[in-house]
C-alpha positions in Angstrom: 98.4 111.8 119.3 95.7 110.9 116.7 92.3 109.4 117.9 89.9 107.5 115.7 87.0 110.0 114.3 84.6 107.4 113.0 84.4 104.1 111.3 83.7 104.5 107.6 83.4 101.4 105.1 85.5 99.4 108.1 88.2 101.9 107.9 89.4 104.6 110.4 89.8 108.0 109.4 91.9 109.5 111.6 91.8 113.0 113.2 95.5 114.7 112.5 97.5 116.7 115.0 95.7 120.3 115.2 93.1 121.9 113.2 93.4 123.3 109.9 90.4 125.6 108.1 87.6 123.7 107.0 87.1 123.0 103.4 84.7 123.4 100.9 83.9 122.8 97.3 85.4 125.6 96.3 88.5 124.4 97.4 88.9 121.2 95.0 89.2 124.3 92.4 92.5 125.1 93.8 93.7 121.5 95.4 93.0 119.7 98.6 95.8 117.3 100.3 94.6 114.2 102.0 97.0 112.1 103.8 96.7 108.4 104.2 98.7 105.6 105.7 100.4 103.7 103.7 101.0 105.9 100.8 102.3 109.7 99.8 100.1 112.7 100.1 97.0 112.5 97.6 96.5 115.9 95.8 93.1 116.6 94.8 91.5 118.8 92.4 88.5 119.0 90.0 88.3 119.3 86.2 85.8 119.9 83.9 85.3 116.0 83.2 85.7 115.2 87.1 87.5 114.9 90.5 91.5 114.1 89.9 93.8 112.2 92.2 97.3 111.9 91.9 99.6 110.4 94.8 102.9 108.3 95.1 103.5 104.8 97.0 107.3 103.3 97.5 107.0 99.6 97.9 109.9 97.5 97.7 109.4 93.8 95.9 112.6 92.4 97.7 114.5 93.7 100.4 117.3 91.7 99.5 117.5 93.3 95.8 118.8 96.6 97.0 116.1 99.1 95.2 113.0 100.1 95.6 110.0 100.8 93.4 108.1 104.3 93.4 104.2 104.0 91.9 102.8 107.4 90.6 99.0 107.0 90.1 96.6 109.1 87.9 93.0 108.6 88.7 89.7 110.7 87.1 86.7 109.9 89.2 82.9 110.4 88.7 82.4 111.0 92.6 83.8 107.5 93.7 82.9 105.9 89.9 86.2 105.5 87.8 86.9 107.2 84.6 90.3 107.1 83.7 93.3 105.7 85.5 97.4 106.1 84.4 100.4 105.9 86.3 104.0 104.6 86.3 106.4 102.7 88.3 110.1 103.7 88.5 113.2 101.5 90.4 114.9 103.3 92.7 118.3 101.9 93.6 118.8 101.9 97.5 122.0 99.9 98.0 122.0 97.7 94.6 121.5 98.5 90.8 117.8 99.0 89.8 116.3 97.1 86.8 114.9 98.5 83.6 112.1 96.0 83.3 110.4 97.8 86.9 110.5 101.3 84.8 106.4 100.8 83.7 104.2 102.7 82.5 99.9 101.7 82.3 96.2 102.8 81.5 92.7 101.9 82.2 89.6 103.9 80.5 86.4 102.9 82.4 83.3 102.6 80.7 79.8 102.0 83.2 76.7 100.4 81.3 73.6 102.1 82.1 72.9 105.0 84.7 75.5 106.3 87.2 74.0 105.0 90.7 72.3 107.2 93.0 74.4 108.3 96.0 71.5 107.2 98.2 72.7 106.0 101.5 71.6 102.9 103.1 71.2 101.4 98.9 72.7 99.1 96.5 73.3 98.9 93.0 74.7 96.4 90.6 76.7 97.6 87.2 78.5 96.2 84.0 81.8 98.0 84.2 84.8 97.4 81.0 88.0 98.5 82.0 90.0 98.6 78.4 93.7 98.5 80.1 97.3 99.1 78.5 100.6 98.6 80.0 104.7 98.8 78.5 108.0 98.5 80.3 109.6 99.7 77.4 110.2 95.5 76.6 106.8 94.5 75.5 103.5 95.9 75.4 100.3 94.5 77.1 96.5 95.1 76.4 93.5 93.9 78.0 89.8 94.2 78.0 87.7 93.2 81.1 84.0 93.0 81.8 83.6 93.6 85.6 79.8 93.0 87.4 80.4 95.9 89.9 78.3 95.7 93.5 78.1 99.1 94.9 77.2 99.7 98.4 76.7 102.7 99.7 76.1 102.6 103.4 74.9 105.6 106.2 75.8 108.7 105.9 77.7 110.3 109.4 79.4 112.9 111.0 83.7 112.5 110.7 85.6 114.9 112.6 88.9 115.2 110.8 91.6 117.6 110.9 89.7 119.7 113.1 86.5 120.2 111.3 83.2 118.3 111.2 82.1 116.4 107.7 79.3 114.4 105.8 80.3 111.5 105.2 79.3 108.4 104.0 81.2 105.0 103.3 80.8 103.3 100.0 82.0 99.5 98.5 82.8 98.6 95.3 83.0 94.5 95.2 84.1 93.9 91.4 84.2 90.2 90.0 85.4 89.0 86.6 85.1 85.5 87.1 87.5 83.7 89.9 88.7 87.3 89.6 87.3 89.6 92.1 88.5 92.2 95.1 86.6 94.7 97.3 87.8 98.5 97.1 86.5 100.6 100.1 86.0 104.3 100.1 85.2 107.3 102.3 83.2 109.9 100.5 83.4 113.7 101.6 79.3 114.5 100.5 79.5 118.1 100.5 83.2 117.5 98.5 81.9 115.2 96.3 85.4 113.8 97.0 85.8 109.7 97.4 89.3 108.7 98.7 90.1 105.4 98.6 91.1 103.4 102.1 91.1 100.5 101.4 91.3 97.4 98.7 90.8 93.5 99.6 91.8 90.5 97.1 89.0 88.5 97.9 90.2 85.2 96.9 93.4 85.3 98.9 92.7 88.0 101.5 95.4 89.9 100.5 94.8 93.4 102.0 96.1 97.3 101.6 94.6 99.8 103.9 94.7 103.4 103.5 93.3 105.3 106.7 92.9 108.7 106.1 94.8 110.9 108.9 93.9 114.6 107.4 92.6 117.0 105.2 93.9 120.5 104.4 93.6 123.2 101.4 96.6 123.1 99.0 
């Protein structure tokens, strides 16, 4: 049974049945699994122009239209600050016939104006982020260009307890608005990782939320 380790950015990470060997930076060389609700494994790994994330989701628009839709996404982060993101959605038929126009593929380079933040706990920082996006479903092509006023906070740092082994953590918010456009993504960072994993995002308009409790960490 899986206990709650600590409260991070208003999200549970979750201790996983039995211990596995602690990680370290080293690791991220060779790959590090993290598993989340809500979504497939997360591999992660670092490259020479940051820290790579790659996962799966299935989501299914309609229950009554007989498929399902698997999203494969991409992400290159400067510790929790975007770089690049690409991905891809493909239909899967479960009981009907999938359609072509859910086969998608996308893009998003990040660009941040001014000075990465400090990852000082207890601290705030505001930034001009442009997110220069593409999208194609093979039908049409999309392109966009947005100007996002980005509130980081970056709250205390604590102890988590998860898969067995003690880490620094420390739970960071990234509140973006583009005019009556704006949503909330929460992270958990792993300090001595340098590893920010997602856990949840917040439409902040509607309310809409997607949670992503993290439930364990292991070496690839």
């Amino acid at each position: 049974m899986r206990g709650v380790a600590i409260l991070a950015a208003g999200v549970a990470v979750l201790t996983g049945p039995g211990a596995a060997a602690c990680l370290t930076a080293a690791n991220l060389d060779r790959g590090v699994v993290v598993t989340r609700q809500a979504t497939g494994p997360t591999t992660v790994t670092r490259t020479g122009q940051g820290t790579r994330y790659q996962f799966t989701r299935r989501f299914d628009p309609d229950t009554t239209d007989g498929f399902a839709v698997d999203r494969y996404t991409d992400i290159l982060r400067d510790g929790p600050f975007p770089i690049r993101e690409s991905g891809s959605t493909t239909a899967v038929a479960i009981t009907g016939q999938a359609p072509l126009d859910f086969n998608t593929t996308w893009s998003s380079d990040w660009r941040m104006s001014g000075a990465r933040p400090r990852l000082d706990p207890l601290t705030r920082a505001t930034r001009t982020v442009t997110e220069v996006s593409s999208s194609s479903n093979g039908l049409d092509d999309q392109r966009g260009r947005t100007r996002w006023q980005v509130t980081y906070t970056f709250l205390e740092e604590k102890s988590a307890r998860v898969s067995g082994c003690d880490y620094r953590v420390m739970g960071i918010t990234a509140e973006h608005r583009d005019g009556p456009t704006a949503f909330l993504d929460r992270f958990v960072y792993f300090i001595d990782l340098d590893m920010a994993v997602q856990t949840q995002w917040t439409e902040l308009a509607s309310g809409v939320q997607r949670t992503y409790g993290i439930t364990g960490v292991r070496a690839r």
